[in-house]
N, C-alpha and C positions, 0 to 999 in steps of 0.2 A: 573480394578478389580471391579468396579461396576455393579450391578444390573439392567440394563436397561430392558427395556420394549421391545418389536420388536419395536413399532411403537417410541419409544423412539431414539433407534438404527438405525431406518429410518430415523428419522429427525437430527441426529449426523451425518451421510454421507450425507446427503442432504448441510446441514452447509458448512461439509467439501468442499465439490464440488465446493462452491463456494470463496473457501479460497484459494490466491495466495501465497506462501510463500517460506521462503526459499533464497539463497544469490542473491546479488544484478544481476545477470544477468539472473539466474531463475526467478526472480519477473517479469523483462523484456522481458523475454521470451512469461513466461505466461500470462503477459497483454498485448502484442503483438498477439496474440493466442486469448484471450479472445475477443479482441476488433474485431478481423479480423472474430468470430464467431459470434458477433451481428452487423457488419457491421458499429461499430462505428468509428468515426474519430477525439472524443477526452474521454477525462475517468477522474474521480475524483477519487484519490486514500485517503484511511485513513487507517492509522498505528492505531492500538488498543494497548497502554500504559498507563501504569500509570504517568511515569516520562517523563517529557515534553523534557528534552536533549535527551533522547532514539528517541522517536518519531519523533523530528526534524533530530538525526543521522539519521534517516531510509529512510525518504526524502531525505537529503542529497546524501546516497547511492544509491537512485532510479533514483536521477537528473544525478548523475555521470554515472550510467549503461546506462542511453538514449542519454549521451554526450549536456542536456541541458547547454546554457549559464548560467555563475554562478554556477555552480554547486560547494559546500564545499564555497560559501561564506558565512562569517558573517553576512553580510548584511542583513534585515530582511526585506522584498518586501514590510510588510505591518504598516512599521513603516512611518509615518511620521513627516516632522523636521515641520511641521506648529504651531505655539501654538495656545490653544484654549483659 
């Protein structure tokens, strides 16, 4: 319902374009898709939340859609038991 500008409007579908989204085997899909279109062979994904348990679920959901190990563990990869 917004007033946008064209070139405002151009740069909203530009964004979009490059936004994957959508349920966990659509995400998979299309960073499967995405990667195979720049010839990539690995990819950094980031979830845009506020709430840090959403963001880790989303993870979670994308580990489980690609059948990584661990996938839905507690575990936290970048915790370590060392003390400082």
């Amino acid at each position: 319902a917004a007033d946008y500008t064209e070139p405002e409007r151009d740069y909203l579908r530009y964004q979009q374009s490059l936004t994957v989204e959508g349920n966990p085997e659509r995400v998979r899909d299309g960073l499967i898709a995405l990667a195979g279109e720049y010839g990539a062979e690995e990819m950094m994904v980031l979830t845009v939340t506020h709430d840090y348990a959403h963001r880790r679920r989303s993870y979670e959901l994308l580990a489980e859609a690609f059948g990584l190990p661990g996938a839905g563990s507690s575990a936290s990869p970048t915790t370590s038991s060392a003390a400082s």
